[in-house]
Structure formats: C-alpha cells, structure tokens
ZAMARGU-4260 file (C-alpha; in steps of 0.2 Angstrom, whole numbers, plus 5000, padded with zeros to 4 digits):
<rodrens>
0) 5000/5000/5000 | 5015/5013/5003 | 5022/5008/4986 | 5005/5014/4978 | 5006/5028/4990
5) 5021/5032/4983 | 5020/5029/4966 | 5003/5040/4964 | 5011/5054/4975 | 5028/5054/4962
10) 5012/5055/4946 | 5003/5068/4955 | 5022/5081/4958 | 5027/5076/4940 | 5010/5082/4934
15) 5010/5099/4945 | 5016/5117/4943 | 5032/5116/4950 | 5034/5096/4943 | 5043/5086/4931
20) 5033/5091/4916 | 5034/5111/4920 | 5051/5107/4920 | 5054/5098/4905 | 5041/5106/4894
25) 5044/5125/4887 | 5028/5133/4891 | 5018/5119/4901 | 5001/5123/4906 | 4995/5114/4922
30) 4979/5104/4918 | 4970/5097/4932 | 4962/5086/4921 | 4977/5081/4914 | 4984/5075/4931
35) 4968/5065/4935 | 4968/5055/4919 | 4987/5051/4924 | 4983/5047/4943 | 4970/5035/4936
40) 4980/5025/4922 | 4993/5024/4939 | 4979/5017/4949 | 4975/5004/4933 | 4993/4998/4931
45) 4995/4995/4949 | 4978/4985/4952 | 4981/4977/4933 | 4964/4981/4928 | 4955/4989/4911
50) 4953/5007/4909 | 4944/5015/4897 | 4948/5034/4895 | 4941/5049/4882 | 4953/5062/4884
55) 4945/5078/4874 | 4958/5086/4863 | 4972/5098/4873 | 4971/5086/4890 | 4990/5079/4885
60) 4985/5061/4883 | 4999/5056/4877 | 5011/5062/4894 | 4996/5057/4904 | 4999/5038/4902
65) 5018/5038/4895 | 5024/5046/4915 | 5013/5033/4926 | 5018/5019/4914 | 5038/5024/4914
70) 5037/5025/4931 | 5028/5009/4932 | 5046/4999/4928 | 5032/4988/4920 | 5036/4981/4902
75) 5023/4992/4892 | 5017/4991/4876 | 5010/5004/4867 | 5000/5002/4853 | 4994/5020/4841
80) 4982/5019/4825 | 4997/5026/4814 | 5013/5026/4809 | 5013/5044/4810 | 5012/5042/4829
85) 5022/5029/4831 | 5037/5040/4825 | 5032/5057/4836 | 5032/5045/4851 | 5048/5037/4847
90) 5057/5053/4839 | 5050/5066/4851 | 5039/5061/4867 | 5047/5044/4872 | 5064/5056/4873
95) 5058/5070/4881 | 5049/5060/4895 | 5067/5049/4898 | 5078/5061/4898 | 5067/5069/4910
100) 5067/5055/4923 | 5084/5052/4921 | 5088/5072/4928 | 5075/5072/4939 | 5080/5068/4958
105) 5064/5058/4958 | 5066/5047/4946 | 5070/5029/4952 | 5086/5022/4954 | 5080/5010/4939
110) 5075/5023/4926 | 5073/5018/4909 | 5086/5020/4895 | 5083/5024/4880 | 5091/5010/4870
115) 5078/5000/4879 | 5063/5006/4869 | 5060/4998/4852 | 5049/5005/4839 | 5039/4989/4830
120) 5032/4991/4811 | 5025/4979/4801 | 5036/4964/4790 | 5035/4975/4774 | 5043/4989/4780
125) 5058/4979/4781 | 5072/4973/4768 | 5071/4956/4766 | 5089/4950/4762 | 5086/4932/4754
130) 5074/4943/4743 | 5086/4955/4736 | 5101/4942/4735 | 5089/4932/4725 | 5086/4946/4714
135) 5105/4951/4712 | 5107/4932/4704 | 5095/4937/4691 | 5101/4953/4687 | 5102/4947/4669
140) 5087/4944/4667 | 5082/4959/4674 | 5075/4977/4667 | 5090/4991/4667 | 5079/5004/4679
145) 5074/4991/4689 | 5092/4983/4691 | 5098/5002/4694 | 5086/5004/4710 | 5090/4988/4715
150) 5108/4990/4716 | 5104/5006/4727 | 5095/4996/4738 | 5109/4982/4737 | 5123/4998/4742
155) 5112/5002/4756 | 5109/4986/4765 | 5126/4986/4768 | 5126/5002/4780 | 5108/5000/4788
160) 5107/4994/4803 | 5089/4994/4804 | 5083/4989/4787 | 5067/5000/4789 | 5064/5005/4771
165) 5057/5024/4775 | 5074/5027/4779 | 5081/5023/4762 | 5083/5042/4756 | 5087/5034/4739
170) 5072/5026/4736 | 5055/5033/4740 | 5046/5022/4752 | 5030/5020/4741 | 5042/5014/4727
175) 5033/5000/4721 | 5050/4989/4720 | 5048/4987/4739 | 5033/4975/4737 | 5048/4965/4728
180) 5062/4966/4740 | 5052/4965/4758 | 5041/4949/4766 | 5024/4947/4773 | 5017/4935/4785
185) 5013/4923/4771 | 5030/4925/4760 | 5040/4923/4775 | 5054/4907/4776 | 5056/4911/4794
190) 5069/4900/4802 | 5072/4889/4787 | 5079/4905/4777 | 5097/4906/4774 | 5099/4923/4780
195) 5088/4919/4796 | 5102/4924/4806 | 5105/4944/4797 | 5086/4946/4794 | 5082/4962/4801
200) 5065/4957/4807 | 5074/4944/4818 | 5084/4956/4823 | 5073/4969/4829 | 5063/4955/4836
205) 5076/4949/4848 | 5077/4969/4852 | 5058/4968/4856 | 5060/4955/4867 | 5072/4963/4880
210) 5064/4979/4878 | 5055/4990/4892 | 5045/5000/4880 | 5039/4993/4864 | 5029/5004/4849
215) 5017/4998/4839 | 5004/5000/4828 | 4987/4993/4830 | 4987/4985/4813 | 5004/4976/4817
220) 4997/4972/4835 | 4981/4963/4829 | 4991/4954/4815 | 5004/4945/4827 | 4989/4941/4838
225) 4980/4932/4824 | 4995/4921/4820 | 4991/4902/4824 | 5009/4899/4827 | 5020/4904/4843
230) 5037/4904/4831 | 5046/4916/4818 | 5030/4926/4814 | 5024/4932/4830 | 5035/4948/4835
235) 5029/4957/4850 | 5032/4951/4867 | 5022/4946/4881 | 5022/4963/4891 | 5014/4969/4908
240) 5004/4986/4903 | 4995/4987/4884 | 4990/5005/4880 | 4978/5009/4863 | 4982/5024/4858
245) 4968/5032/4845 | 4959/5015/4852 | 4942/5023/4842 | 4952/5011/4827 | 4953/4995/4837
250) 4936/4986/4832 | 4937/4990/4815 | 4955/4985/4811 | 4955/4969/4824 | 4941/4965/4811
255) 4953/4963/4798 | 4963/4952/4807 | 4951/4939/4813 | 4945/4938/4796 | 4953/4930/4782
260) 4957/4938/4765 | 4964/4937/4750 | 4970/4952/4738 | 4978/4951/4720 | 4994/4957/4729
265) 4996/4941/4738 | 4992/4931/4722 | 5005/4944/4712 | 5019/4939/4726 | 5017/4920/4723
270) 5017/4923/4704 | 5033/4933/4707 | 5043/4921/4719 | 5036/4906/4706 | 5045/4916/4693
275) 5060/4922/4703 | 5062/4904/4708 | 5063/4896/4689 | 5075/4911/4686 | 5090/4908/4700
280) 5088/4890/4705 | 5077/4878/4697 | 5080/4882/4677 | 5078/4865/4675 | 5059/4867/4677
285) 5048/4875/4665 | 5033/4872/4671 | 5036/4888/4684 | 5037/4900/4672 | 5020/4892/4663
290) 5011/4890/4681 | 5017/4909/4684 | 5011/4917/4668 | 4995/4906/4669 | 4992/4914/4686
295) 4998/4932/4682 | 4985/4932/4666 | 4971/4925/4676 | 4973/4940/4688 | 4973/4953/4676
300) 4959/4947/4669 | 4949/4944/4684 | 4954/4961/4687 | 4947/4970/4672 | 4929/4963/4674
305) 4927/4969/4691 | 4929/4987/4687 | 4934/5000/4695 | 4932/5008/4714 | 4920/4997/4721
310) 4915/4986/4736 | 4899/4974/4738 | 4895/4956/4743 | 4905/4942/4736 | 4891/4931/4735
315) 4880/4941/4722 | 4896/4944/4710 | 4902/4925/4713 | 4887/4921/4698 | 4890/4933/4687
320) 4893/4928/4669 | 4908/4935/4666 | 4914/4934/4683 | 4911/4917/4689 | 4920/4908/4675
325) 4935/4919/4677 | 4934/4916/4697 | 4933/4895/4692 | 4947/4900/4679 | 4958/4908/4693
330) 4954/4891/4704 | 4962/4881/4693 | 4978/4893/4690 | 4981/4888/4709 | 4979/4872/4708
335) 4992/4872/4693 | 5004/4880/4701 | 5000/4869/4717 | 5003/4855/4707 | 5019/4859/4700
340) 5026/4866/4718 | 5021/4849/4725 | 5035/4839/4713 | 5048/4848/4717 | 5047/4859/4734
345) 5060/4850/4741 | 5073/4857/4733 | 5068/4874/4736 | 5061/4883/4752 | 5054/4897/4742
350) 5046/4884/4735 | 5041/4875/4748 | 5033/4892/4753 | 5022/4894/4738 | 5016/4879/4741
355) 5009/4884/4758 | 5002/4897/4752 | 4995/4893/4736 | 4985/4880/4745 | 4979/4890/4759
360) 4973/4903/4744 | 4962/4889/4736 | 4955/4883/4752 | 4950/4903/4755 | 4942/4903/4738
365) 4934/4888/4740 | 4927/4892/4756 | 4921/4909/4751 | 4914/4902/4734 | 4904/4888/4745
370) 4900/4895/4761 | 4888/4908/4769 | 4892/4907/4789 | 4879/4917/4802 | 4890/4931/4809
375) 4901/4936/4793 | 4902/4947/4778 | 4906/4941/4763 | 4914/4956/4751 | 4926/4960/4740
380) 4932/4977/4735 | 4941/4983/4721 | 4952/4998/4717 | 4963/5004/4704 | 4977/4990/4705
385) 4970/4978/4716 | 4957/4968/4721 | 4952/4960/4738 | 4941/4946/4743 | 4938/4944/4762
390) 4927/4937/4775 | 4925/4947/4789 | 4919/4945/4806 | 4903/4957/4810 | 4909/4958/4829
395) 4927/4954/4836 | 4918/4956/4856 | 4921/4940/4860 | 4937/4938/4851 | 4943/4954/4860
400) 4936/4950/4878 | 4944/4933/4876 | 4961/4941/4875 | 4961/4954/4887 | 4955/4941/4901
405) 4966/4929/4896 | 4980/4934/4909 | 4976/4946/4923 | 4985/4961/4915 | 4985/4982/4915
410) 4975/4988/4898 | 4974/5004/4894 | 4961/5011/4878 | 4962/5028/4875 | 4955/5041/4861
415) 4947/5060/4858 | 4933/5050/4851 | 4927/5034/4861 | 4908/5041/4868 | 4894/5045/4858
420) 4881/5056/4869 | 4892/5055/4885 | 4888/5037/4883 | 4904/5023/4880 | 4890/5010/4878
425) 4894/5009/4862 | 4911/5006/4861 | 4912/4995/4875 | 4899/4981/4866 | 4911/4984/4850
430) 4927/4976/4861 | 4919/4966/4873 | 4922/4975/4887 | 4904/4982/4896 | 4911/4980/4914
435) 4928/4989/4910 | 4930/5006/4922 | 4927/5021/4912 | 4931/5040/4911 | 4928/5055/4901
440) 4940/5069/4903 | 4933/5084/4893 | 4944/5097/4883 | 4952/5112/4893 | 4950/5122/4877
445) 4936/5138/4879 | 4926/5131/4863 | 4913/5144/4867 | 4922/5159/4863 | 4936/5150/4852
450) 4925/5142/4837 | 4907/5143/4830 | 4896/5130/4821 | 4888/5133/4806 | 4875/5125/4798
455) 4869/5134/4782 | 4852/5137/4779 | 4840/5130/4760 | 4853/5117/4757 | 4848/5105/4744
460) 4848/5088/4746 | 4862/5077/4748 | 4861/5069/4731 | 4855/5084/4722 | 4866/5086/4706
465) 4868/5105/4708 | 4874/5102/4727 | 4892/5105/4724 | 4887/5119/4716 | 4877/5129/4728
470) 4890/5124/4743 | 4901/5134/4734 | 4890/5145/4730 | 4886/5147/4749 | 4903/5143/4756
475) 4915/5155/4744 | 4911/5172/4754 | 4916/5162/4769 | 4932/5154/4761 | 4938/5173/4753
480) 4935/5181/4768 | 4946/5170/4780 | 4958/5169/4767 | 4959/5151/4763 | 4965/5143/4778
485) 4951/5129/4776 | 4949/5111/4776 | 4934/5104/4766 | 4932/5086/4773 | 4921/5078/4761
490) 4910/5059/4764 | 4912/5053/4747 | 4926/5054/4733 | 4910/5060/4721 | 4909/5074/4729
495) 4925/5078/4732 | 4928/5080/4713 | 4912/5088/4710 | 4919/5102/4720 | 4937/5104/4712
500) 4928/5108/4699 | 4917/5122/4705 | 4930/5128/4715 | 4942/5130/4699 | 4930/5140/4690
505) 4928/5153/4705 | 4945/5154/4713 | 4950/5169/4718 | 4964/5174/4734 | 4966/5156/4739
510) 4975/5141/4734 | 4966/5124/4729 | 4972/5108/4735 | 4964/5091/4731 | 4968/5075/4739
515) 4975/5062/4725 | 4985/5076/4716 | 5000/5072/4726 | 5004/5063/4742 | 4995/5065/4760
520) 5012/5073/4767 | 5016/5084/4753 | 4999/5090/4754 | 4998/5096/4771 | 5017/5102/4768
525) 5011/5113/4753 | 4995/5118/4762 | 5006/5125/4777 | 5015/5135/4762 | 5004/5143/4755
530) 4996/5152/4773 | 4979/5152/4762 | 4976/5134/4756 | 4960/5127/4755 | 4961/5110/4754
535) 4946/5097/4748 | 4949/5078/4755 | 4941/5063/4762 | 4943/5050/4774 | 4962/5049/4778
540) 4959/5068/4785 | 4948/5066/4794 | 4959/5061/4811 | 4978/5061/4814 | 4979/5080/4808
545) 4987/5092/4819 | 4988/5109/4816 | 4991/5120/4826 | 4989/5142/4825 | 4980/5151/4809
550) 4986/5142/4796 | 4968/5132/4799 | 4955/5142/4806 | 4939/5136/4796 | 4934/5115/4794
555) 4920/5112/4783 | 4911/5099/4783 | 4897/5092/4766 | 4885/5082/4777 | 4885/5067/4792
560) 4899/5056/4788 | 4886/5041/4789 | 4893/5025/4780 | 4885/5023/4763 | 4872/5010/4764
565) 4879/4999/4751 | 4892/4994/4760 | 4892/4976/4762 | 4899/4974/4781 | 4886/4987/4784
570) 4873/4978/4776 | 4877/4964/4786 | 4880/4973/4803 | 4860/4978/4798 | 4852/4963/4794
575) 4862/4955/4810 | 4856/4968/4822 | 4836/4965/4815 | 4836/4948/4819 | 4844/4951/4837
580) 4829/4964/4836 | 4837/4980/4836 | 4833/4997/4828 | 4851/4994/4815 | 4849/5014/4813
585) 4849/5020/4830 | 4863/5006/4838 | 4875/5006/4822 | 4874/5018/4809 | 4870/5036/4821
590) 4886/5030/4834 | 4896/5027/4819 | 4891/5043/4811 | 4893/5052/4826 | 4913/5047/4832
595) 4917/5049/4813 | 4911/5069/4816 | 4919/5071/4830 | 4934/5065/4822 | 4933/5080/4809
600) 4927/5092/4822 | 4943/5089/4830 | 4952/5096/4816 | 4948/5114/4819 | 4955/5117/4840
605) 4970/5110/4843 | 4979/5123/4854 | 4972/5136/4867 | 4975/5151/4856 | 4967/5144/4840
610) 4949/5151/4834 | 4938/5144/4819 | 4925/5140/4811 | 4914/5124/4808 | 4902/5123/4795
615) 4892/5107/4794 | 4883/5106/4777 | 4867/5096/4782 | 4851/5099/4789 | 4848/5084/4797
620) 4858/5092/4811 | 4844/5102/4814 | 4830/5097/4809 | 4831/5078/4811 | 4828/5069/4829
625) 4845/5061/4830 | 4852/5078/4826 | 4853/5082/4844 | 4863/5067/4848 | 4877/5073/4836
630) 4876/5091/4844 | 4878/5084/4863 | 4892/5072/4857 | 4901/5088/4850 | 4910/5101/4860
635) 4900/5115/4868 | 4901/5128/4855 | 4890/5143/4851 | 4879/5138/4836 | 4871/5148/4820
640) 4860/5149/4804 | 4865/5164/4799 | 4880/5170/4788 | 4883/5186/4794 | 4889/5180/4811
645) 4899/5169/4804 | 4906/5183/4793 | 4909/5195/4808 | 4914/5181/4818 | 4928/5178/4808
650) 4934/5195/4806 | 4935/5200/4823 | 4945/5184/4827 | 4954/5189/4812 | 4961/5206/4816
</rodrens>
C-alpha cells in the first residue's frame, strides 16, 4: 500500500506546477484534468485492471499515460492507430519524458534508458535480404531501371542497421519495387531461410523481446495476435501494461485480422517468387514459368471485369457471367501451380513456401465460393490496382474479451473519440468490454468563445446534382474572407471532385488543393506553404491531423459522415442487428456517424490560442431527431444559421 502511495504521489508532483513536466516542457500549462487522467492510468497499472479513458483534445494524453507507465518499471506496450504516431512517440515524446526522469532527483534508481525502447512496424517495412540476394542472381534477366534501384538498395543494405525502408533516402518508400524486396506474413521462410540469422526482422525482434517500451501500431498488434503459430512470425512480446492509443480504430482494424482475405497482391507475390524461383535455382523446370504466367493472366483478367472503385457482397458477384468463369478459371491457375510446387518443393524453400500458400489461397476461395456462415460478411472490394476478397467477422467482442481476460494484466484504451452522447455504451459492446472502468475527461479548450458552428440554411439535398454547386456557392464568401486557411472534409470521393471543379471555376485569393494530386504529406506540407490553402479531402483527414495556430482556422464539413448504405459489412451489421431485434439505425449507423464527426470536428481546435470556424453542410443536424445526439456528442460551441455571424465572427478573430 506505501508503494502505491508512493508511486501515485511521484504522478501527482510530475504532473503539477512546479513538477517534472513544467520542468521539462517549454511553456507547460497545468491541467487538472490532465493530472487526473494520469493518477487514474497509475491506479490501473497498479491494480492490473482495464481502463477506458476519452481524453478531449488539449488534455495531453499522450504524457498522461507515458509518466505513470515509465514510472511503472512495468514492460509496456504501446500500441497507436498510425505510423505517424508511432514516430512522434519514438522521435520526440518517448525522449523527452526519459531524459526527464533520468535528471530528475525523483526518478528511480531504475529509470529507463533509451536503447531500451524499440519501435515495431509491420514485415514489409523491412528489407528482406534472401529477397534481394535472390534478385542480384538474376540481374540478367532483369530490366535496366529496375536493376539500377535495386543495386541502390543492394549499396544500402550494407550500411543500415535497421533495414526499415522509410529510411532509404534513395528510394521513396512507396516505390513499388519494395513489394519485391520485403516479406509478409505469408511469404515469409522464417527460420528455414538462409539469412535467418541477418534478417532484420529477427533482429529487431530479439530487440523487442528485451525491451521495456515497445511501439506499435494497431494493425501490426492485431496481426501477430492472429497468428496460429507461437514461432518466427509472431514479433511482439508478452508485456505487463497494453496501451491503445487512437483505440476509436481497434474494432474495426481487429476486424481485419480475425477475418481471412485474399488480395491480388498476395496472388501477384506467389506469381513473382514462382517466377523468381525458375530464374536463380530451378532452370531445369519450365513448368514455373508456365504455372506463373497462367496465374499472372488469370489475375489481370479477373481484374478488368470487376471494374473500378467498388465494394459489395461476394456472393452476388460470385454468379455473374463473366465473373464466375474467370473466378473458376483463377481456381484452377492455383491448383496448377500447386501441382507443379508439390513435385519439386523439396529442393527449394521458396518453393516450399508457395506451396503453403497457394493451397491456403484455394482453400480461402473455395470456402468463400461455397460458404455463407451466420455472423460474417462476405465482400470483395476493388480499386485501381488491386482487388480483395475477404470474409470478415461482424463483431470481434468475443474475440477481443477473450484476449484481454486471458491473463490478469493492465489495459489501457484511450481516444478523443470513444463516447457518443456521453455514453461509452457503444464502444464497449464493440470490444467486449461492458464492465471495463470508464472515464471521460473533457477538453480544457474555451470552445465557446474559440470556434462557431455553422450549419447553412435552404441546402439542397444530399444527392441533388447542383449540390456542389450551391456549397460553393454558399461557402465562397466564407472561404475569401478568411483567406483560405480551410479544410473541406468531404464523405464521398464523388463529391469531392464535384467540388474541384466548382471551386476551379471561381478561385480567387486562395489556393486549391485536392487529395489524389499528390501525396498525403506533401499536401499538408504545401498547404502550410501557402498560409491560404484550402484543401478538399476525404477520409484519411479526417483524424491524425494536427495543426496548430491560423494556418487552419475554418473546417467544413458536406454532410454526416454516415457509411453509405451499400456497403456490404454494413449491410450485414444491419440485417444481424434486425434479427437480434434491434433498431440497426439507432445502435449502428448514428454512433458510427457520430465518432466519425467528432473526428473531423477535432480538426479545427488543437491549441488554446486557436479560433475557427465549423460549417456542417446538412440539415439533418437540425432538423432531424438524431440531430441532437450529434450536437451533445460535439463540443459545447455557440451555434448559428445565419452568415453574417459567421462573417463577423471571423473578422474579429481575424484582426
């Protein structure tokens, strides 16, 4: 009991005035809530218990569980919903926190070093060397440009010591010769590869396993945790304290994982190693190079008659007439190339590998082709290089609950966005987790007097062809008069062009910036730039955006961000929650709808000193019943109809 004592008394003085943080932290602002949220995640690392924790935007999350769990001496886990994250905590707020601890006179005798927190990524955003030696044998055969990136690659292989590709300068990580030169779960030789001992996986691994912190991401986390096997592929260790960061994300991506898919890609890779093997050690057997050109074809061609950009149900496309003879076509490429593998995958462990995985392809396919289980959706979704064929879960609750009761153990989940209407009920039924403790900790920031939301008065309706048209039509005054300096968060990609064109015929003192025209990160780079961008995008900007100060003081929004109804997962979650009874609308798609606004929202108020403007574009806000529940879930902020506040609102701030 005097260790706790102890131990919350330490969180308490690093969180005050005169504490750790103020010293460490140029300008630190004492947060009351922030040093509750802390004091509680000690309290749930000491007792081993769950936490569930919304931490509105400005609290300082991230400090508030990395000092109780440091100070813990715990092996902690920490698990974000981005890659982006992952690098600000390992870069800038693991090291600022440990080199805090290790000046402070407080900090244990034990305090953490640095060399002892290992950042995590997923298999293919590492060099695989047996890949790229097995390239460098067939370098006659070959292209010139390809050779040239390759012997790049091959130059600096020799100087990394990580072998994470992002920090290959030469190469660009989303260089499509990485899908060549790194592994996956499925391609993987493990401990049968003859660079086993080099790989840099294995290596980082063995890091992992002796570390006090380890980083990862929640698509890596969910991925090892589906693995059948305790051997090679699973990477993270057993640790003592799990902590979701951006946990909004877990249900949806642990989806992914306890399903089962199957994409072109994977199909592509066994296609390439089939062909890659014939080239370097098995010239002797043609029938690779036929099984691998049957099996590319097939792909192509199942590729082209699915179209473009779309998802829907597997099992009403699995009958179609030009479909289903190219699905039965692409069947029997497998068991070709199956057949082949089998005569000869003892001379080769690439090979062997193909083999494994060419038949756990065909018993996917014939699974999904034969089967209609209670409890799963059956999709497929296409985009413009790839197609995927999954079967997905509809809940992962029990899967999840399962896991986290497994072993008495601290868990942690924590996000801006985790309630809907005060309520966590919600989220909780998502992960299994009804009788978890909860808590909501609400933003410091003064949204009352920093922002105002809008919602524009004689909107069309949503589908109404001249919609774009009169948003900017509506919205233009607004954009000009704050000078750019605006995100236009859009629900569909339709939409989202449908404006870039209205907007291109009108612009005036701003600068346009459409998602697709060039990456995520240049675009935020060249939006900073600019100082009066406005830029139109969809889902990826939804969340993970931070900016800070007048460079964004105005986030619009074209309507509720409710999934479109044709989604087949949704469909299913639907016609699930009507047989269980339930009103499918008010349990699924309104909480849904409802964290994905709040998400957005967030966009706008990310510092004490910021001010904007939020224009939601719909009048179901207003006029609907539900539209109350989205307002309560939002922050408290003084709300209009009418354009000349929001014009006068935005010069006054604007002075």
């Amino acid at each position: 009991m005097k260790e706790m004592e102890n131990y919350k008394r330490l969180i308490l003085q690093d969180f005050s005035k005169n504490g750790l943080l103020a010293h460490s932290i140029e300008n630190f602002i004492h947060r009351k809530s922030q040093a509750d949220l802390a004091e509680l995640i000690a309290e749930s690392i000491q007792s081993k218990s769950i936490l569930i924790a919304e931490a509105g935007t400005g609290i300082g999350k991230t400090f508030a569980y990395l000092l109780p769990a440091l100070r813990s001496n715990q092996k902690i886990l920490i698990s974000t919903g981005s890659k982006a994250l992952q690098d600000q905590l390992f870069n800038k707020d693991l090291p600022l926190i440990l080199n805090a601890l290790k000046k402070e006179s407080l900090a244990y005798d034990k305090a953490i070093e640095i060399q002892n927190v290992v950042l995590l990524k997923g298999r293919s955003n590492y060099l695989c060397l047996e890949k790229l030696d097995q390239y460098m044998q067939s370098s006659n055969l070959i292209d010139k440009t390809f050779l040239s990136s390759i012997v790049q690659i091959k130059n600096w292989s020799i100087s990394t010591s990580t072998g994470d590709i992002s920090q290959c300068y030469d190469i660009t990580e989303d260089n499509f010769i990485w899908s060549f030169l790194t592994s996956t779960n499925d391609n993987c030789l493990g401990a049968s590869c003859p660079r086993y001992e080099d790989c840099f996986v294995n290596q980082i691994r063995k890091r992992a396993l002796d570390a006090n912190v380890v980083i990862v991401n929640h698509h890596l986390f969910f991925a090892d945790i589906s693995l059948k096997t305790n051997g090679f592929g699973k990477i993270i260790p057993d640790m003592d304290v799990l902590i979701f960061d951006e946990a909004h994300q877990v249900p949806d991506i642990a989806c992914q994982y306890y399903g089962e898919q199957l994409s072109s890609k994977q199909l592509y890779s066994i296609a390439d190693d089939l062909q890659l093997s014939y080239r370097t050690q098995l010239r002797d057997v043609k029938q690779l190079q036929t099984s691998s050109d049957y099996l590319l074809q097939t792909i192509k061609q199942l590729r082209l008659v699915l179209g473009d950009n779309s998802k829907g149900n597997f099992h009403i496309i699995k009958n179609h007439k030009e479909i289903k003879p190219l699905i039965n076509k692409l069947l029997d490429a497998l068991n070709f190339s199956k057949e082949v593998c089998s005569t000869i995958s003892i001379r080769n462990e690439l090979i062997e590998s193909c083999y494994e995985r060419l038949d756990k392809a065909l018993n996917f396919l014939n699974k999904l082709n034969q089967t209609n289980m209670q409890g799963y959706s059956y999709w497929f979704e296409v985009n413009r290089s790839n197609f995927t064929f999954a079967c997905t879960p509809l809940s992962v609750a029990p899967m999840i609950n399962e896991l986290v009761f497994k072993e008495k153990r601290c868990w942690i989940f924590t996000s801006a966005t985790l309630t809907t209407n005060n309520s966590f009920q919600y989220f909780n039924n998502k992960i299994g987790l009804t009788l978890a403790k909860t808590a909501i900790f609400d933003s410091p920031f003064d949204y009352q007097n920093q922002s105002l939301l809008y919602v524009p008065r004689y909107l069309l309706a949503q589908n109404h062809s001249e919609s774009a048209h009169q948003l900017v039509n509506i919205l233009k005054p607004i954009i000009e008069m704050n000078r750019g300096r605006c995100f236009f968060l859009c629900t569909s990609h339709l939409m989202l062009k449908s404006l870039a064109v209205e907007f291109r015929k009108t612009i005036n003192n701003f600068t346009l910036f459409v998602q697709g025209e060039m990456s995520k990160s240049k675009l935020l780079e060249k939006f900073i730039e600019s100082g009066n961008g406005l830029l139109l995008a969809t889902n990826s900007f939804w969340e993970g955006i931070d900016i800070k100060g007048d460079i964004l003081s105005c986030v619009i929004i074209d309507k509720l961000p409710f999934q479109s109804p044709d989604d087949p997962i949704l469909k299913a979650k639907i016609e699930d929650a009507m047989l269980r009874g339930l009103n499918a609308f008010e349990e699924i798609q309104i909480p849904e709808a409802i964290i994905t606004l709040k998400q957005g929202v967030g966009r706008l108020i990310r510092d004490a000193q910021d001010h904007g403007v939020i224009i939601i574009c719909d009048n179901r806000l207003v006029i609907k019943h539900y539209g109350s529940q989205f307002i309560k879930s939002l922050p408290s902020m003084t709300r209009t109809r009418d354009l000349h506040k929001v014009m006068k609102f935005l010069s006054e701030k604007n002075k």
